[in-house]
N, C-alpha and C positions, 0 to 999 in steps of 0.2 A: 920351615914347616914342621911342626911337632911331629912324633912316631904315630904310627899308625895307631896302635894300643891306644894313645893318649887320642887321638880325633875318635876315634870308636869309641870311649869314653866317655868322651864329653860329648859324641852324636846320642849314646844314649842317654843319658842323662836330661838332655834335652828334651827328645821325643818321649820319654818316658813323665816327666815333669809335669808337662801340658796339660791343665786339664782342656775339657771338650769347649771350644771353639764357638758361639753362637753363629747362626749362620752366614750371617751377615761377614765377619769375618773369614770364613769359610771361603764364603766366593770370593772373596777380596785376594785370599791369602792363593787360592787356583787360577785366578787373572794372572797374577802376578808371576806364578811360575807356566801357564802358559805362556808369556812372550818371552822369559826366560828360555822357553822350550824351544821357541819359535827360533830365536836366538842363536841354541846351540845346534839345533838340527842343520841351521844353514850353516855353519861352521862345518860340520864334515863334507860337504859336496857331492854332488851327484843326483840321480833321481830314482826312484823307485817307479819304475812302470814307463808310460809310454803319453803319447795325448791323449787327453779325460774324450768321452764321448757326450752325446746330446743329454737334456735332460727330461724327467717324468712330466708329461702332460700334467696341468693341476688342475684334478676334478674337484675335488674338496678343501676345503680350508689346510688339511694336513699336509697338500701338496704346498702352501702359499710361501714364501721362503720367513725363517723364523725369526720372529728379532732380535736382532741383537743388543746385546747387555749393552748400557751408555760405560765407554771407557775413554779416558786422553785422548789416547794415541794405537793407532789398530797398527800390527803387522800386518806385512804381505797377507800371511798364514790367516788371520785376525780376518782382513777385510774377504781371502777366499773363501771364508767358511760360513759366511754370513750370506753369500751367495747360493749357496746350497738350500732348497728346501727341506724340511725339517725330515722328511722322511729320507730324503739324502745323507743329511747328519745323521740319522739313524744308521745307516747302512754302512757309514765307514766304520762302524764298530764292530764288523764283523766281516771274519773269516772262513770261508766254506769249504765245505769238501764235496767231492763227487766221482763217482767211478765210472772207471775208462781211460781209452788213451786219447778220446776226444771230448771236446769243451761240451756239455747238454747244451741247448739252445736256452735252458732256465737261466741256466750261469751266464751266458753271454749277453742275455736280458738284462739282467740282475749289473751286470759291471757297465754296458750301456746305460744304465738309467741310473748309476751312481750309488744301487740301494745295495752294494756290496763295497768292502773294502778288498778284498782278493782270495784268492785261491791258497789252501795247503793240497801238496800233491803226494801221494802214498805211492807204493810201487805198481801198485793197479793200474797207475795213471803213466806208467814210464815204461817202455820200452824198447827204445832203440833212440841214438843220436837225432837224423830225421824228424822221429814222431816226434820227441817231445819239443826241437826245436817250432816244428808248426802246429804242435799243441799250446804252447807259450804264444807264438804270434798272433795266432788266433785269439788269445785272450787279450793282448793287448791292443788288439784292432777291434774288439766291442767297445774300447774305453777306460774311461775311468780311471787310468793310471793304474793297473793293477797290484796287488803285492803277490808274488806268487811264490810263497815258500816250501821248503822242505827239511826235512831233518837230515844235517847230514855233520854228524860230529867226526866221524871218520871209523874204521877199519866195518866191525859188520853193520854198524848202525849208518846207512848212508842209504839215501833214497833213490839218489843217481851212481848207478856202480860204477861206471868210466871214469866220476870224480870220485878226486883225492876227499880229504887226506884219509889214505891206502894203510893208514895207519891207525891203532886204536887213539887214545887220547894217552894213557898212561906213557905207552912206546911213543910215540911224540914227546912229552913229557925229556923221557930218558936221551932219547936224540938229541933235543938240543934243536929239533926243528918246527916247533908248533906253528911260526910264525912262516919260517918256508912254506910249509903246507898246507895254511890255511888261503897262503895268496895262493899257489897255484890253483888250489881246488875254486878259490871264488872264483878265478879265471874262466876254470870249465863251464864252470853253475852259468855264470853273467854269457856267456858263451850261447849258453843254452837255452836265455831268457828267465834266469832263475833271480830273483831279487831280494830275499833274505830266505837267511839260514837259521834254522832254529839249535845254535850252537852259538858260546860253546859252553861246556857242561862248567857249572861253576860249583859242587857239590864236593864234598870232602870226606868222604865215609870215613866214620870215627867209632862204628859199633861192632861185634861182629855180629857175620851177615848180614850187612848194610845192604840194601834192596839195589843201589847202583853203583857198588862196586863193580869195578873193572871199566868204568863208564868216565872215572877222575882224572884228572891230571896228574895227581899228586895227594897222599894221605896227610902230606904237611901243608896246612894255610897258607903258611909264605910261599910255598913254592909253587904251590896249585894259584896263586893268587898273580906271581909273575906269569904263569903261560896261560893267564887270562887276560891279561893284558897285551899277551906277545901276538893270539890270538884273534883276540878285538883287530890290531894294527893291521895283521895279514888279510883277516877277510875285508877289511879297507880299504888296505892297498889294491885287493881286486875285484874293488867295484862292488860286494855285496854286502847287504848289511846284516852284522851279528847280535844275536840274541841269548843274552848271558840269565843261564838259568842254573836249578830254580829257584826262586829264593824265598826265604831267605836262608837257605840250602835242606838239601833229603838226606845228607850225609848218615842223619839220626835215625834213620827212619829203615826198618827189617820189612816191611812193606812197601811195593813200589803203589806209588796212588792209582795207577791203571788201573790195576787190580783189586784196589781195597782201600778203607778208611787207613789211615798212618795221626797216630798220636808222638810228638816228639817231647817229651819231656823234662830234658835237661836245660838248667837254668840262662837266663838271661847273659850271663856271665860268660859260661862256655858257649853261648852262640854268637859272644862276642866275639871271643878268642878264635872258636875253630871256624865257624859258618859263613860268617859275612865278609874277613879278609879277600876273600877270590872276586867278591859281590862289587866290594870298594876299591878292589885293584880295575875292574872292568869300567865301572861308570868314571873315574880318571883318565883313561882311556878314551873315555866318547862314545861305549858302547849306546845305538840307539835304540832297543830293545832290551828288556829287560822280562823274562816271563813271570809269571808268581806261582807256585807250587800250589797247590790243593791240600796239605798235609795240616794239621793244630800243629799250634806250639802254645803250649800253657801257660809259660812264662810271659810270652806276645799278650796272647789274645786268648782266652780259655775257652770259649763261648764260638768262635770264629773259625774256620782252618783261613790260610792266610791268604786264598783268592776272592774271599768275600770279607777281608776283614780292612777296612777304614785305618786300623791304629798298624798297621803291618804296611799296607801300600803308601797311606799317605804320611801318616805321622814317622814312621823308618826307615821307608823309600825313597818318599819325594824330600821332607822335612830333615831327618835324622842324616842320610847319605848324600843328598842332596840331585837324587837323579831327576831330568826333565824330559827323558827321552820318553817313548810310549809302553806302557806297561803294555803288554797281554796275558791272558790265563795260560795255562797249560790247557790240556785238551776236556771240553766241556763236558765230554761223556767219560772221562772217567771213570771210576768207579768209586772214591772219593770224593767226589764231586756231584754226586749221581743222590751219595748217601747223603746228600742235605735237602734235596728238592726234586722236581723236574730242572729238564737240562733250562725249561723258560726260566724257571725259579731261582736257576743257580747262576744263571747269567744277568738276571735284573739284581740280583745281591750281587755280583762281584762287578758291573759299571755303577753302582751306586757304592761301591767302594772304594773307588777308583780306579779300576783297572780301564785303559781306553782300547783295547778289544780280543773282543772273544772267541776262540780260537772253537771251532766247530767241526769235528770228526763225526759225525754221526749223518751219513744219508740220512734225508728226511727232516734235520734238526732245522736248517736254515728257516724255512717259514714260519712255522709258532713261534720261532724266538726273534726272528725281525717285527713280527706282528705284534707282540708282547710288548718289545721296547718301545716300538712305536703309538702303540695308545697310551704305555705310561708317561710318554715326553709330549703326547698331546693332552693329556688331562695334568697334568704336573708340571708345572714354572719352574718348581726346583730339579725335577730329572731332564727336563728340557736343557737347563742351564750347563746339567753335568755331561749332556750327550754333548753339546758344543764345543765342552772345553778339551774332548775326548780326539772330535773330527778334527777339532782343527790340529791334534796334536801328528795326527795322522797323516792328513792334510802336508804334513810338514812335514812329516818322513816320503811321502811319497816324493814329493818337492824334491827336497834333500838327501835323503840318506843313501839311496845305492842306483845307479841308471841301468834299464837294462838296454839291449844293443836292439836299435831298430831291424 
């Protein structure tokens, strides 16, 4: 196998090449890396969630299940998602938030009837062993296979404080234990009902005052790139699935996007060198998540930040690195993310650019923006096609990628 330099290289060189794709090609060339996806997701084992629940009455055409694209040969993944009514495929594109330490009865609707893909939970939502395990069961006895994540990279940044890793990501790093700590901690999480983790940080601070310093593994590529990989294995081994962010890294960036727009500036070249080593040590790995930053890069996409941008997800993610696993955004209220549109606005550009789901922090957010994707995949053959090839990637982490305990 050539040095990494030389595959980063020659990935970009590729995705950069390309010109734009007519469509037809397009969907040709997303068929293809869905069963690829389909593929690898069942390669790493286990499930995300629990058993799906019943499905939406169909009052109108929107409800009628949507058809499917003519292909060969369908996967499992393929023939389940064809099953789903189109408002269902809608829904696995999105992740919600809500506060409390119990499930609203909108939410438990919403995962019964399939028109959510699952829950992110904040500390609002957690406190005590007990509550959150029958806050968790609760969720996954409305259905749906839920995905019910949290952030939990380790020392302060942890959603669940009982779980590891009790340790920041740098001191990990220096230990010698990422990959210890990340299994025990999936242990707790899966314990708990927890089924992915929004970890682990794949970012490389190279500026000063780098907005997520102290948040790294390591200021060096290579070595932040091995205990991203060490990383990916532990939260594996314990059952939960990891989500290597953000890319195509904020290293660059004196702004964290939360908070504000971020311009990263520096050339193609250095974001080969310092940014993406961590990004390409994770998806060799198997990572099945992969988040995308909200941040520009000039050099990528001038016009874009890289959660709504097409040449950044598809052409250097999917294309360039070769990942198949499911993108998701970062969090859609932002304030980065905010500064391009409404949260509707920001989320119909970033699944039309391939991201397959949108990570929704904002009470409130969830209905305009399941409402929005849904009349655009009901008046539009081509966003129809893309929300398809989204669910079913989902479809297939739930399936596959982490189980959580009945």
């Amino acid at each position: 196998m050539p040095p990494v330099s030389v595959r980063r290289s020659r990935a970009g060189a590729v995705w950069f090449a390309r010109a734009v794709s007519d469509r037809r090609s397009l969907i040709a060339r997303r068929r293809r890396n869905l069963l690829l996806g389909a593929l690898a997701a069942f390669a790493l084992g286990g499930v995300v969630g629990a058993t799906s629940g019943g499905d939406d009455p169909p009052p109108d055409a929107r409800e009628q299940p949507a058809a499917p694209a003519p292909a060969p040969a369908e996967s499992d993944e393929r023939a389940a998602v064809d099953r789903l009514t189109l408002r269902q495929q809608v829904g696995q594109l999105i992740v919600l938030r809500f506060a409390g330490t119990a499930p609203p009865a909108y939410v438990r609707a919403a995962l019964r009837a399939q028109r959510a893909a699952g829950v992110i939970l904040f500390r609002d939502n957690v406190s005590a062993r007990a509550q959150l395990r029958a806050l968790t069961s609760r969720l996954r006895r409305a259905g749906g296979r839920p995905i019910v994540a949290v952030d939990q990279e380790g020392g302060a940044i942890r959603i669940v404080p009982w779980a590891g890793p009790a340790e920041s990501a740098p001191r990990q790093a220096i230990a010698g234990s990422v990959r210890r700590d990340a299994e025990a901690a999936a242990r707790e999480l899966r314990t708990a009902g927890i089924t992915v983790t929004l970890a682990p940080v794949g970012d490389v601070p190279s500026v000063a005052a780098a907005a997520l310093a102290g948040r790294e593994f390591s200021r060096d590529p290579g070595t932040a790139g091995a205990a991203m990989a060490a990383a990916v294995a532990g939260w594996r081994g314990g059952g939960v699935a990891a989500t290597a962010k953000h890319f195509p890294g904020l290293g660059g960036a004196t702004v964290n996007t939360d908070d504000g727009p971020a311009t990263i500036t520096r050339s193609r070249a250095k974001l080969e060198a310092i940014d993406l080593p961590p990004f390409e040590a994770a998806i060799r790995a198997g990572v099945p998540l992969v988040m995308v930053a909200h941040a520009r890069y000039t050099a990528l996409d001038p016009d874009r930040i890289a959660s709504q941008s097409s040449t950044i997800i598809e052409r250097l993610l999917r294309d360039g690195l070769g990942f198949r696993g499911v993108v998701v955004t970062d969090s859609m209220e932002a304030q980065a993310s905010l500064a391009t549109g409404s949260v509707t606005t920001a989320s119909e550009r970033a699944v039309r650019a391939g991201a397959d789901l949108v990570l929704l922090t904002g009470r409130g957010s969830y209905a305009p923006v399941f409402a929005h994707l849904l009349e655009l995949a009901s008046s539009s053959p081509a966003f129809r096609a893309r929300v398809r090839e989204s669910a079913a990637r989902v479809l297939a982490l739930k399936e596959h990628g982490a189980r959580a305990p009945r």
